[in-house]
ZATI-97016 format. One record per residue (C-alpha): x, y, z. Coordinates in steps of 0.5 Angstrom, whole numbers, plus 500, padded with zeros to 3 digits. Last residue first. Example, Ala and Ser with C-alpha at 12.3 -4.5 7.8 and 13.67 -1.06 7.14 Angstrom:
{node {527 498 514}},
{node {525 491 516}},
***
This chain:
{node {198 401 410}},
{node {202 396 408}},
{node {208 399 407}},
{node {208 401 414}},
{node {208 394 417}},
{node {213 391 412}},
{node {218 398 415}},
{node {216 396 422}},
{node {217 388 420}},
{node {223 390 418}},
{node {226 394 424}},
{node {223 389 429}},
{node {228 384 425}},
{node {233 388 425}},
{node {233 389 433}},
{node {232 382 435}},
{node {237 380 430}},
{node {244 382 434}},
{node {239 379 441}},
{node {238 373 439}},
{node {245 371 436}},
{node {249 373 442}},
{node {243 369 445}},
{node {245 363 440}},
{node {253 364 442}},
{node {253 364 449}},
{node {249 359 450}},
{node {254 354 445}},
{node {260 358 448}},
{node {258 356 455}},
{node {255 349 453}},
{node {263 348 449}},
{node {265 350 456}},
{node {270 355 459}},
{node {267 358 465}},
{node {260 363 466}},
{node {261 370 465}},
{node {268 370 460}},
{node {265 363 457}},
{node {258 367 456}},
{node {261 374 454}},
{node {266 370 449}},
{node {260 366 446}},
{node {256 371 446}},
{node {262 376 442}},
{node {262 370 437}},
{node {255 368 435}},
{node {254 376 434}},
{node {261 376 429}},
{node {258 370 426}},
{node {251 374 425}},
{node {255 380 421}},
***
């Protein structure tokens, strides 16, 4: 899942910017970023319910 992330970013971010290993790096990690965002607030909201 979080492969697939880092591969769509690194596609997007080659296809808006130009073929370079810093595209494909950059893209990658925000593709990353903005996959577990969402999981994450997801689980800290469910933590954060649990405990009260």
């Amino acid at each position: 899942m979080v492969l697939l992330m880092a591969a769509g970013g690194a596609l997007y971010g080659i296809s808006q910017h130009g073929l370079s290993a810093a595209t494909a790096l950059y893209g990658a990690m925000a593709g990353v970023l903005v996959g577990c965002t969402p999981i994450v607030a997801i689980a800290l909201l469910l933590y954060w319910l649990s405990r009260r």
